[in-house]
PyMOL Python script that loads the backbone (N, CA, C, O; Angstrom):
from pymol import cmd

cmd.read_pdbstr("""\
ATOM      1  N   UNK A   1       2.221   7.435   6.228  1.00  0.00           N
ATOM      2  CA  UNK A   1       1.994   6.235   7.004  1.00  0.00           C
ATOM      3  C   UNK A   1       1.644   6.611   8.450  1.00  0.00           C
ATOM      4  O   UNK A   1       0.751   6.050   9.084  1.00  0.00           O
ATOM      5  N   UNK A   2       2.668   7.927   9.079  1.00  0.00           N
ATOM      6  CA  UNK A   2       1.863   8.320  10.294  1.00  0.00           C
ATOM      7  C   UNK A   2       0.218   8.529  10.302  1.00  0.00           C
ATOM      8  O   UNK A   2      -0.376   8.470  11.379  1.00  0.00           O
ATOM      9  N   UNK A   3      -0.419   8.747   9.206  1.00  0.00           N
ATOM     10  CA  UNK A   3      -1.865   9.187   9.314  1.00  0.00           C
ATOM     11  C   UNK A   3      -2.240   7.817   9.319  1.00  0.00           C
ATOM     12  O   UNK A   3      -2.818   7.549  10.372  1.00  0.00           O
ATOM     13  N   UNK A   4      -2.130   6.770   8.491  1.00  0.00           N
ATOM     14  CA  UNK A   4      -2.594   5.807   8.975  1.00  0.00           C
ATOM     15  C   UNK A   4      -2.429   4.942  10.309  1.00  0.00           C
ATOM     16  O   UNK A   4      -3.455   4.549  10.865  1.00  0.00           O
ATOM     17  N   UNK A   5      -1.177   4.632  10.841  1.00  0.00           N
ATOM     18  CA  UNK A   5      -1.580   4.483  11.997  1.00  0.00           C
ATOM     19  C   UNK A   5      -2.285   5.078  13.154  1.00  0.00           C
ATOM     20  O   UNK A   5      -2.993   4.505  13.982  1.00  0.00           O
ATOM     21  N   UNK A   6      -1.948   6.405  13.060  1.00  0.00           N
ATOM     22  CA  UNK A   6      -2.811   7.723  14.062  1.00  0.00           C
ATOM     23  C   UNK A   6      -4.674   7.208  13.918  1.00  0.00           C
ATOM     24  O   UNK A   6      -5.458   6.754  14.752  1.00  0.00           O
ATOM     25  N   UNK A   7      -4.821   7.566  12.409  1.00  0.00           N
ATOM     26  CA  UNK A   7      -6.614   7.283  12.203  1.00  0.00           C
ATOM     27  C   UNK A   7      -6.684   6.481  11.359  1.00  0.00           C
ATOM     28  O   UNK A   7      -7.386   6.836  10.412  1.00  0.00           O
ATOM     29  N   UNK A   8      -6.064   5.116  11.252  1.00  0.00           N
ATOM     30  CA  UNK A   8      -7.077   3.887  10.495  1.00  0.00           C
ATOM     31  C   UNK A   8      -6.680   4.232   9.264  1.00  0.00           C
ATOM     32  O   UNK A   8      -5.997   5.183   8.884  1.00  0.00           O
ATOM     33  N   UNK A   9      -7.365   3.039   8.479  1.00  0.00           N
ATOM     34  CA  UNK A   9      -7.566   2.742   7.366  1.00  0.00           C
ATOM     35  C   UNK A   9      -8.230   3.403   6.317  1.00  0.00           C
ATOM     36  O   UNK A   9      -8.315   3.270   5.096  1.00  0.00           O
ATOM     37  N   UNK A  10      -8.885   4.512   7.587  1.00  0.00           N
ATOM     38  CA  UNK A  10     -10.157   5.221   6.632  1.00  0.00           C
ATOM     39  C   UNK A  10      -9.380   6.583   5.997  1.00  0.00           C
ATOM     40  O   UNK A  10      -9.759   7.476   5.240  1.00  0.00           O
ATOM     41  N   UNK A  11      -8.102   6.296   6.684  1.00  0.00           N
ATOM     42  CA  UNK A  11      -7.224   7.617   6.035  1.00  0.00           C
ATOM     43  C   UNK A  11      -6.858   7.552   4.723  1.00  0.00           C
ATOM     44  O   UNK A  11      -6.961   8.493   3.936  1.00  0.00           O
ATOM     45  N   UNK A  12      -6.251   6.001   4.352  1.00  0.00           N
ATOM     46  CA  UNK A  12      -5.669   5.505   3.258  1.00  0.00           C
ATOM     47  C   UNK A  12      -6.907   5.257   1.695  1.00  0.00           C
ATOM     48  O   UNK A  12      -7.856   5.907   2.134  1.00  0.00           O
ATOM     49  N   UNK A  13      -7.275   4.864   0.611  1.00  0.00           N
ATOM     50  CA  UNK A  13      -7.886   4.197  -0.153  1.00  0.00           C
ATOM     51  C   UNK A  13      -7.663   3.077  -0.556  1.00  0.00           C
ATOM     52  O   UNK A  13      -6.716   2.736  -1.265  1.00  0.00           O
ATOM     53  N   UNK A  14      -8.773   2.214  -0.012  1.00  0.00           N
ATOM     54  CA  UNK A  14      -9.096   1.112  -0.702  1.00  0.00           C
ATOM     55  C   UNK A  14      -8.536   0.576  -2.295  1.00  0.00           C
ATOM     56  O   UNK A  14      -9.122   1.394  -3.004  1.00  0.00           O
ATOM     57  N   UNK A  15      -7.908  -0.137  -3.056  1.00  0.00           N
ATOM     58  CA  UNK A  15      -7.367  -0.337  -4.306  1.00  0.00           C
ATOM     59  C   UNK A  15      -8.736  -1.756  -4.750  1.00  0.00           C
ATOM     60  O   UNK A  15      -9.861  -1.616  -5.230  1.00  0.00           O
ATOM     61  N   UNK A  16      -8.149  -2.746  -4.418  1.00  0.00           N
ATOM     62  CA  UNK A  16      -8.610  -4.288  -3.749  1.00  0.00           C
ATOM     63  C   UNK A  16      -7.924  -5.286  -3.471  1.00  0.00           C
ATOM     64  O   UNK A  16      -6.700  -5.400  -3.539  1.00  0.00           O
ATOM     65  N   UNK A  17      -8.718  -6.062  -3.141  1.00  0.00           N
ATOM     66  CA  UNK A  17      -8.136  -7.296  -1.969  1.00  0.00           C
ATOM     67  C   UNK A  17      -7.745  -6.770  -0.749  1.00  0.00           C
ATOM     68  O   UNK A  17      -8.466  -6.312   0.137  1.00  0.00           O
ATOM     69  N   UNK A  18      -6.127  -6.911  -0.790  1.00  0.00           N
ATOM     70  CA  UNK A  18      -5.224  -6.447   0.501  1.00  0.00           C
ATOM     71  C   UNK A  18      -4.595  -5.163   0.415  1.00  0.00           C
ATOM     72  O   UNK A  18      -3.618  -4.824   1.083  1.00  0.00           O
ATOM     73  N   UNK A  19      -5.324  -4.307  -0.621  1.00  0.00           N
ATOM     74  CA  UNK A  19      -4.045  -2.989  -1.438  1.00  0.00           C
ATOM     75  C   UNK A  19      -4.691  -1.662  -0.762  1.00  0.00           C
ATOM     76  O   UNK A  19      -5.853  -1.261  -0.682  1.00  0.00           O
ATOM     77  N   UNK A  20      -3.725  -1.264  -0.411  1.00  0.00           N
ATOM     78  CA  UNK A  20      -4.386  -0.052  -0.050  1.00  0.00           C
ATOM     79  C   UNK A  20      -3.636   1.225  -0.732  1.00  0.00           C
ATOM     80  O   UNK A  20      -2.637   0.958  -1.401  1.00  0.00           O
ATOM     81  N   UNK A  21      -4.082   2.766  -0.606  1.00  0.00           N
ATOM     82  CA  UNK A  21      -2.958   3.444  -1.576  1.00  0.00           C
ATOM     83  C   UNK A  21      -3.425   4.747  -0.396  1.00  0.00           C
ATOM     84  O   UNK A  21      -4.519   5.072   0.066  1.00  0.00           O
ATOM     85  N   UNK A  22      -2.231   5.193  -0.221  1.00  0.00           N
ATOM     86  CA  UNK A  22      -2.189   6.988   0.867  1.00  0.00           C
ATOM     87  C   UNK A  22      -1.488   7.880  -0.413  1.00  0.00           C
ATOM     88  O   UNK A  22      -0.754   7.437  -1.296  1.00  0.00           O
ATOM     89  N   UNK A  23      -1.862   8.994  -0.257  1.00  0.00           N
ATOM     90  CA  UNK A  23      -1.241   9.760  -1.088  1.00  0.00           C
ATOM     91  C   UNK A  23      -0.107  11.179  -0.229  1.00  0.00           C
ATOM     92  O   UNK A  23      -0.506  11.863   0.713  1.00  0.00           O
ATOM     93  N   UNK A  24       1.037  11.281  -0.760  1.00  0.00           N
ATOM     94  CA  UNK A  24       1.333  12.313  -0.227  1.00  0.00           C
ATOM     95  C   UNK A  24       1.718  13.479  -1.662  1.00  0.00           C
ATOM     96  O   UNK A  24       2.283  13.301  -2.742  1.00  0.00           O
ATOM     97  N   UNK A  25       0.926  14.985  -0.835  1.00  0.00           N
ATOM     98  CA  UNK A  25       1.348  15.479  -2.020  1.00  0.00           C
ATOM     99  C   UNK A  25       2.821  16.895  -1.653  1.00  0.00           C
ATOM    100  O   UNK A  25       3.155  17.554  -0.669  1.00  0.00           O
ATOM    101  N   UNK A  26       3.242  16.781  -2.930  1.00  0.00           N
ATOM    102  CA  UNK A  26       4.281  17.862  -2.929  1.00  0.00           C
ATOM    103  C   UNK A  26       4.096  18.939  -3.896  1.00  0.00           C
ATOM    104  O   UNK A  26       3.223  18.918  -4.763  1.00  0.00           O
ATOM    105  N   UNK A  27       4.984  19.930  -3.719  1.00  0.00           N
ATOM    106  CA  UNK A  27       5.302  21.066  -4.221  1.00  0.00           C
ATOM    107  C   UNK A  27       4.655  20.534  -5.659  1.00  0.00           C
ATOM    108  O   UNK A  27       3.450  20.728  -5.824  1.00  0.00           O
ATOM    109  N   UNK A  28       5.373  19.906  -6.645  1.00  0.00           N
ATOM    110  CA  UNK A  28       5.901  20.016  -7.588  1.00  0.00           C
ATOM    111  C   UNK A  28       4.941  18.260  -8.324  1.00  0.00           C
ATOM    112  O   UNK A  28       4.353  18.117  -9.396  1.00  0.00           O
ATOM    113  N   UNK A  29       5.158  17.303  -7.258  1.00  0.00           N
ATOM    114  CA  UNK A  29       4.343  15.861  -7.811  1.00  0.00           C
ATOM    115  C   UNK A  29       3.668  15.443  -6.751  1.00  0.00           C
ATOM    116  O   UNK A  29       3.466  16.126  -5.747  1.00  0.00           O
ATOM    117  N   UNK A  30       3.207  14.046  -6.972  1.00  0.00           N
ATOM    118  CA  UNK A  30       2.208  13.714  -5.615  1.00  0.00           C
ATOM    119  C   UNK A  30       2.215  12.434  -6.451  1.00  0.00           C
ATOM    120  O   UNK A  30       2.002  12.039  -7.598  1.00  0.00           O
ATOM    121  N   UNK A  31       2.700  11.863  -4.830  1.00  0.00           N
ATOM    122  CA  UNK A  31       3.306  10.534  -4.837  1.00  0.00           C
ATOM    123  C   UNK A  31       2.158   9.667  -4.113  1.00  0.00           C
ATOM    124  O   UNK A  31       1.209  10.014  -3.409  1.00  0.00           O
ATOM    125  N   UNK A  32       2.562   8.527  -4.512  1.00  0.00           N
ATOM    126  CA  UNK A  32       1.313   7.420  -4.007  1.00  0.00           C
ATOM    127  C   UNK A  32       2.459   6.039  -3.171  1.00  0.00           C
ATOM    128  O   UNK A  32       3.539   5.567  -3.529  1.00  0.00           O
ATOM    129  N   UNK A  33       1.932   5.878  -2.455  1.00  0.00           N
ATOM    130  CA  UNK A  33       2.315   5.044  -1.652  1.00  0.00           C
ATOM    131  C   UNK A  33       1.205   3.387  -1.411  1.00  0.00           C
ATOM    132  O   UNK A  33       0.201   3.501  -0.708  1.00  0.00           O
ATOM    133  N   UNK A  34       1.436   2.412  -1.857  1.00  0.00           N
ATOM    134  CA  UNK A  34       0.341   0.797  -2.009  1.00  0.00           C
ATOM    135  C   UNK A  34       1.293   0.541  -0.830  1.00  0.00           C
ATOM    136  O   UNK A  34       2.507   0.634  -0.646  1.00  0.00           O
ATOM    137  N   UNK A  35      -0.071   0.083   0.078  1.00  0.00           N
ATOM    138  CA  UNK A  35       0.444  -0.443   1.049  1.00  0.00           C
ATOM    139  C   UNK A  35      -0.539  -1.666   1.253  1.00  0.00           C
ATOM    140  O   UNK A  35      -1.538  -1.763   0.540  1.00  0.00           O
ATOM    141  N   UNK A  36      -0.254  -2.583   2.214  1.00  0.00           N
ATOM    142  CA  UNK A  36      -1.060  -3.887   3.120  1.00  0.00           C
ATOM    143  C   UNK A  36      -0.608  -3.648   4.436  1.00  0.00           C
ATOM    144  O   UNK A  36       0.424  -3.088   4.804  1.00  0.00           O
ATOM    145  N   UNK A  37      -1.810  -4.307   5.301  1.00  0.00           N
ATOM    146  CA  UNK A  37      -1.734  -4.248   6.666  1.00  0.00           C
ATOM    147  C   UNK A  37      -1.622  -5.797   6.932  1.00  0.00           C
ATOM    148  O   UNK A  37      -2.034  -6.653   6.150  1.00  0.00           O
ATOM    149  N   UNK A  38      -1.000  -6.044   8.157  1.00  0.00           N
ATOM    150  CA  UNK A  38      -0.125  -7.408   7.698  1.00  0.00           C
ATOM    151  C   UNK A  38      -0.237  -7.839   9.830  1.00  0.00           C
ATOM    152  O   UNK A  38      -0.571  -7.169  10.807  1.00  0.00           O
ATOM    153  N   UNK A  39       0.243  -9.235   9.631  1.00  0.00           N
ATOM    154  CA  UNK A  39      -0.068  -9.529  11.573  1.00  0.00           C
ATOM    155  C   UNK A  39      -1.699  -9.618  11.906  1.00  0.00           C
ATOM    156  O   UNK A  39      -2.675  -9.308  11.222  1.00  0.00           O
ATOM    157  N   UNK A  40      -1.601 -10.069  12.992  1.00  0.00           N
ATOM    158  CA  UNK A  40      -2.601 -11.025  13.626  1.00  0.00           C
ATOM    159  C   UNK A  40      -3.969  -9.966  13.949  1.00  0.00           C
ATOM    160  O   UNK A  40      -5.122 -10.343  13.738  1.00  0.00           O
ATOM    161  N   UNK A  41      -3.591  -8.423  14.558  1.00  0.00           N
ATOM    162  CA  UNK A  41      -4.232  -7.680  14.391  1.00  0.00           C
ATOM    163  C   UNK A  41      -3.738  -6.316  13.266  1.00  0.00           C
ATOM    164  O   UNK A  41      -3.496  -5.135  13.514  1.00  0.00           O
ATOM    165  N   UNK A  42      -3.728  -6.883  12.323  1.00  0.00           N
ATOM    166  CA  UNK A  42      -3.231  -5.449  11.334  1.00  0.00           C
ATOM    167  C   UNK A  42      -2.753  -4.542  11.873  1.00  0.00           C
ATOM    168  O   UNK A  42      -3.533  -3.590  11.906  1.00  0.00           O
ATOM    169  N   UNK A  43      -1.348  -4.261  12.562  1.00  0.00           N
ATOM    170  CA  UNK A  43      -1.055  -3.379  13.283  1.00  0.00           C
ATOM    171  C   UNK A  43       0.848  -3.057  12.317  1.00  0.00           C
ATOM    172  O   UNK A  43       1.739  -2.293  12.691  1.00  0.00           O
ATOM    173  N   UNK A  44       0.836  -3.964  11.103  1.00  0.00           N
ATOM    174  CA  UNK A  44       1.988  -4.131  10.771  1.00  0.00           C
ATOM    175  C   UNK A  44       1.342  -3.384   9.197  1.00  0.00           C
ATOM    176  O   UNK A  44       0.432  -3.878   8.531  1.00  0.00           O
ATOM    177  N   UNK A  45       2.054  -2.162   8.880  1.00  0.00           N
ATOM    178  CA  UNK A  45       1.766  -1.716   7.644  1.00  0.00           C
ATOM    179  C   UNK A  45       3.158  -2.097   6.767  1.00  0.00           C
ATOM    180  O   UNK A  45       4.343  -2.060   7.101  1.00  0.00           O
ATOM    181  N   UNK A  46       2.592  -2.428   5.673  1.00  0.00           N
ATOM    182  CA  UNK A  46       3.957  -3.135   4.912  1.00  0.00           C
ATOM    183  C   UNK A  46       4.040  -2.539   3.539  1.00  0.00           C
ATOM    184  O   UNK A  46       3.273  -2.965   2.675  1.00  0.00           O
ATOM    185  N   UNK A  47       5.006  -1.477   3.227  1.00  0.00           N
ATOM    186  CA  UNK A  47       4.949  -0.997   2.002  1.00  0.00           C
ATOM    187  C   UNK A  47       5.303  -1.543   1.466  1.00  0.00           C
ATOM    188  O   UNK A  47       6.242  -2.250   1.831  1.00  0.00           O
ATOM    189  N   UNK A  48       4.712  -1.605   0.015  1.00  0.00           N
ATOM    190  CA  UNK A  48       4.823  -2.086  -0.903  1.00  0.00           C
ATOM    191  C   UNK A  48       5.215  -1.907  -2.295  1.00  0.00           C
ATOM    192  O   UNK A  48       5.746  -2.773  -2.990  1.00  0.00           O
ATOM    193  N   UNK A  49       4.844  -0.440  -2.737  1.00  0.00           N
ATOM    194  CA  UNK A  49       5.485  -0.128  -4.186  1.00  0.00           C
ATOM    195  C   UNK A  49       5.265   1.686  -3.486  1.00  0.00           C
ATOM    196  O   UNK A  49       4.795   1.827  -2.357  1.00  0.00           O
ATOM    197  N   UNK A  50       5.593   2.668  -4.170  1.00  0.00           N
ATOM    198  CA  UNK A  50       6.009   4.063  -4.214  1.00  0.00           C
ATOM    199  C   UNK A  50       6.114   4.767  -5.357  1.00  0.00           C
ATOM    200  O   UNK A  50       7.217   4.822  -5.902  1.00  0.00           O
ATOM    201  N   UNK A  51       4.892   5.489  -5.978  1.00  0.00           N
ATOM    202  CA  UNK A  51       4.868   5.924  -7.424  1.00  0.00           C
ATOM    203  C   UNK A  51       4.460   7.032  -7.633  1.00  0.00           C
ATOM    204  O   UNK A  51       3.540   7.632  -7.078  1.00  0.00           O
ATOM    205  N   UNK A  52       5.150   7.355  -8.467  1.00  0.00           N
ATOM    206  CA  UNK A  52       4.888   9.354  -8.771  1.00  0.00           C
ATOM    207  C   UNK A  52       3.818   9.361  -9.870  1.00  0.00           C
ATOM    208  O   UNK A  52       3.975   8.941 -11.016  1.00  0.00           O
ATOM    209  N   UNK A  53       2.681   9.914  -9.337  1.00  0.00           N
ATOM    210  CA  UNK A  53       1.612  10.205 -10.911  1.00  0.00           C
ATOM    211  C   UNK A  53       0.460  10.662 -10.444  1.00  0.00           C
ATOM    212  O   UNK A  53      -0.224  10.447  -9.443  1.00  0.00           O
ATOM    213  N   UNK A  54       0.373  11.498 -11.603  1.00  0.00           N
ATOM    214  CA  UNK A  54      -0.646  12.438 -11.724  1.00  0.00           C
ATOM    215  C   UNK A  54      -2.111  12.458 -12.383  1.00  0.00           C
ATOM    216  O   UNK A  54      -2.555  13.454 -12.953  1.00  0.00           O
ATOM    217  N   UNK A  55      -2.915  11.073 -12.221  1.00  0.00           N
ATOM    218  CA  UNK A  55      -3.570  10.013 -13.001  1.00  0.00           C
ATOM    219  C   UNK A  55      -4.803  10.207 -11.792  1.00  0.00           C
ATOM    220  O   UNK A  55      -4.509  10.931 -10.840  1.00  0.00           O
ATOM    221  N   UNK A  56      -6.229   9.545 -11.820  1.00  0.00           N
ATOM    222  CA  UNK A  56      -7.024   9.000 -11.050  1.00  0.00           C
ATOM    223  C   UNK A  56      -6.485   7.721 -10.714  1.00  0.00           C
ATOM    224  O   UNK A  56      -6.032   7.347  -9.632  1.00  0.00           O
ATOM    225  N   UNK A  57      -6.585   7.171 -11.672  1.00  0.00           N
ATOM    226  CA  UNK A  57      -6.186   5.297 -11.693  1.00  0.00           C
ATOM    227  C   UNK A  57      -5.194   5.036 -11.658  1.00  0.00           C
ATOM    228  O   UNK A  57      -4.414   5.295 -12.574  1.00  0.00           O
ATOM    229  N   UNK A  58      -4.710   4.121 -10.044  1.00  0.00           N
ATOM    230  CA  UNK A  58      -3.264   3.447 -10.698  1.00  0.00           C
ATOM    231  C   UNK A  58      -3.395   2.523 -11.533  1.00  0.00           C
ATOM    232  O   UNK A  58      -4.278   1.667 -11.595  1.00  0.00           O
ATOM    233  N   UNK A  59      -2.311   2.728 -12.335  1.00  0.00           N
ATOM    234  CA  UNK A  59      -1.508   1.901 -13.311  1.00  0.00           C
ATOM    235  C   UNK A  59      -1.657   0.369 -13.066  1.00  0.00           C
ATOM    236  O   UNK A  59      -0.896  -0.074 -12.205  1.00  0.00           O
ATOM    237  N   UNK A  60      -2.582  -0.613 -13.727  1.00  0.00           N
ATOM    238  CA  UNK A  60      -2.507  -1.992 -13.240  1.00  0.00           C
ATOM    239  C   UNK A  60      -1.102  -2.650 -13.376  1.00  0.00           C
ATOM    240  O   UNK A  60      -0.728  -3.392 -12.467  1.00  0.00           O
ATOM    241  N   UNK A  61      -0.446  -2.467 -14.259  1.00  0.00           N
ATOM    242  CA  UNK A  61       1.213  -3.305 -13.978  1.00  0.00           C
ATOM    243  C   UNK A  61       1.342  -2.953 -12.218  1.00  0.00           C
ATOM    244  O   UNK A  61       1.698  -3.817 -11.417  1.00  0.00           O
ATOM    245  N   UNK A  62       0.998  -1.588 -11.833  1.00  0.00           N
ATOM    246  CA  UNK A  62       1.807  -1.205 -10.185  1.00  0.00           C
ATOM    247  C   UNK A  62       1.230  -2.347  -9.728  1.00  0.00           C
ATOM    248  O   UNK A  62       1.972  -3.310  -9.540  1.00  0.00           O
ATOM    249  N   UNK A  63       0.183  -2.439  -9.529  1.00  0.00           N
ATOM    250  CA  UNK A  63      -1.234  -2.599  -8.889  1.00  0.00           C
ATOM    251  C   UNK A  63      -0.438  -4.128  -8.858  1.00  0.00           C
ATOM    252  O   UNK A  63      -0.340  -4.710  -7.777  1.00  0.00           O
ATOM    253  N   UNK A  64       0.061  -4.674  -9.977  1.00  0.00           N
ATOM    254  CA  UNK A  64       0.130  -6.362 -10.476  1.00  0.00           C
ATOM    255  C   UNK A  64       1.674  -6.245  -9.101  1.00  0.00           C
ATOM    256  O   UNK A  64       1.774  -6.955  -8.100  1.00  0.00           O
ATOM    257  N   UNK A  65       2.615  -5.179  -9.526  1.00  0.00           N
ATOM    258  CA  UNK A  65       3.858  -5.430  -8.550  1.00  0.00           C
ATOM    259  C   UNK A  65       3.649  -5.197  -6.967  1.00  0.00           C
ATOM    260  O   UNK A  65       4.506  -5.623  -6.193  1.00  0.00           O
ATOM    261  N   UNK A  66       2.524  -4.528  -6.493  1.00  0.00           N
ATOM    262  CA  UNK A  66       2.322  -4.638  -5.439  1.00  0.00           C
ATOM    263  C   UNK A  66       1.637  -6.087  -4.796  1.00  0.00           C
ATOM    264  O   UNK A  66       1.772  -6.698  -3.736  1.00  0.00           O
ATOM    265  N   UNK A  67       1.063  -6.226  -5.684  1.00  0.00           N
ATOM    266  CA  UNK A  67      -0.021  -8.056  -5.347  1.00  0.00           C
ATOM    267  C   UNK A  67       1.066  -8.701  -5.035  1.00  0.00           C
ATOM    268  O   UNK A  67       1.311  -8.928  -3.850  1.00  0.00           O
ATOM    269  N   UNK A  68       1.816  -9.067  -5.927  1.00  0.00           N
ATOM    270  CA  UNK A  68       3.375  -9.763  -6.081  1.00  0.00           C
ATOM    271  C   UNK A  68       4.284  -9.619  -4.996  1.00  0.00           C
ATOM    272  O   UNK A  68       4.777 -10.623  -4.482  1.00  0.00           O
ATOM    273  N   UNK A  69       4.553  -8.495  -4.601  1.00  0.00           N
ATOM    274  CA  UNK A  69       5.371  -8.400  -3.251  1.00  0.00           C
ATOM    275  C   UNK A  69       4.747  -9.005  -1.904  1.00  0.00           C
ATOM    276  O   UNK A  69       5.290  -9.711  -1.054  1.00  0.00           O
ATOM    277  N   UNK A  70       3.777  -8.638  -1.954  1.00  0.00           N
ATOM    278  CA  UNK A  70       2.732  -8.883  -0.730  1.00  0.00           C
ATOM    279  C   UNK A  70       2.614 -10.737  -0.928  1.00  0.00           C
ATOM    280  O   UNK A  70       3.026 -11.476  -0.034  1.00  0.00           O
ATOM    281  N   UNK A  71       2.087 -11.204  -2.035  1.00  0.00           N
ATOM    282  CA  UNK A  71       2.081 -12.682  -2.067  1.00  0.00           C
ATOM    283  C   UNK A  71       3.707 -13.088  -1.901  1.00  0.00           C
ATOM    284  O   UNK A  71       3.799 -14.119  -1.234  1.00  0.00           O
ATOM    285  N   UNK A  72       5.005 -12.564  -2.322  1.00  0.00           N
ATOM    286  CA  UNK A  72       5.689 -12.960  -1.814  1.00  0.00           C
ATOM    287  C   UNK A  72       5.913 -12.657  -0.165  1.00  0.00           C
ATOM    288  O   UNK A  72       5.444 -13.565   0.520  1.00  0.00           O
ATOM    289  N   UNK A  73       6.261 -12.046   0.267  1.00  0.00           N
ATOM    290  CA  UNK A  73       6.126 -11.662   1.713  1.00  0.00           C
ATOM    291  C   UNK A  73       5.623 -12.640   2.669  1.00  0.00           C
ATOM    292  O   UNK A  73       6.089 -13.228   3.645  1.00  0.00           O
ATOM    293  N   UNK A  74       4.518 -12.610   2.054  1.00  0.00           N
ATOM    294  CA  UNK A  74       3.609 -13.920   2.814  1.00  0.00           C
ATOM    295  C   UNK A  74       3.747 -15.278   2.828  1.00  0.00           C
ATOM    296  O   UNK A  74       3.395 -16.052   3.719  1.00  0.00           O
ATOM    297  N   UNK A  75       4.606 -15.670   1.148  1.00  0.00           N
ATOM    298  CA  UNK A  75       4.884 -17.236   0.990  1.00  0.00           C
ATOM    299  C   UNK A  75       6.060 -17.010   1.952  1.00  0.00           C
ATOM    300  O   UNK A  75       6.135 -18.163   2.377  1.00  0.00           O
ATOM    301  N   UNK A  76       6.892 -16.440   2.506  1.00  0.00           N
ATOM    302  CA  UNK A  76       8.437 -16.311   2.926  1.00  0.00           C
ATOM    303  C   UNK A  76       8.046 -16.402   4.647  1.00  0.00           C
ATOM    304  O   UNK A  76       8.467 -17.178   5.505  1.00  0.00           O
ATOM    305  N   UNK A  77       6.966 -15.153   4.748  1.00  0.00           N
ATOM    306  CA  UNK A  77       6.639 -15.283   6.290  1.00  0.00           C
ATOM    307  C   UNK A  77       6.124 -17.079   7.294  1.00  0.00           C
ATOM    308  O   UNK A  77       6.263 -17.631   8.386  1.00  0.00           O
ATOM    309  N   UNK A  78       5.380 -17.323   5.664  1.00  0.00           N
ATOM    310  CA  UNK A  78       5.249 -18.773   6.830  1.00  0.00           C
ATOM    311  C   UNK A  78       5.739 -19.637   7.647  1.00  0.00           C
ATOM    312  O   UNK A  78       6.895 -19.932   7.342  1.00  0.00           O
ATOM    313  N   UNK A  79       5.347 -20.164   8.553  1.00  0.00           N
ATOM    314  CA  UNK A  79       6.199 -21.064   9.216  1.00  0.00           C
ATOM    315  C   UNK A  79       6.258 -22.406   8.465  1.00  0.00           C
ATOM    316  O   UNK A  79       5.331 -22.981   7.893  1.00  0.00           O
ATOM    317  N   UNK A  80       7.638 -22.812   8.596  1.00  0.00           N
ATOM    318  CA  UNK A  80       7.998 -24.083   8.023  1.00  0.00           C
ATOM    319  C   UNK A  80       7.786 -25.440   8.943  1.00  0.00           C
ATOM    320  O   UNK A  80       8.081 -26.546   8.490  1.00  0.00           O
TER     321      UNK A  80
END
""", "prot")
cmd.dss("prot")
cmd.show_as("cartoon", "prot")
cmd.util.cbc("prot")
cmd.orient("prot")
């Protein structure tokens, strides 16, 4: 997440819509991180799901629980 705030968006990959995915890798696995950028000027990165795999493609169920958090987040953030 430091690389994305340091250099943008262009650090992270595109998923769609609001999804974005950074990868960090380790020794042993290499983890994926779905994130959204969130606030008036996208300056608020908001994780969202955290998954270990060794795939090109995420997994659409993730893909479905990250949409889901983020649409909740957002129904909760509104003002009443």
């Amino acid at each position: 997440m430091r690389d994305i705030r340091e250099s943008g968006l262009a650090v992270g990959r595109h998923l769609r819509g609001d999804l974005y995915e950074v990868r960090a890798d380790g020794a042993d696995e290499s983890y994926r991180l779905l994130f959204a950028t969130e606030g008036r000027k996208s300056r608020i990165l908001l994780s969202l799901l955290v998954l270990s795999k060794r795939t090109q493609r995420t997994p659409m169920r993730d893909l479905r629980v990250a949409e889901r958090r983020l649409a909740d987040w957002r129904r909760r953030a509104r003002p009443r």
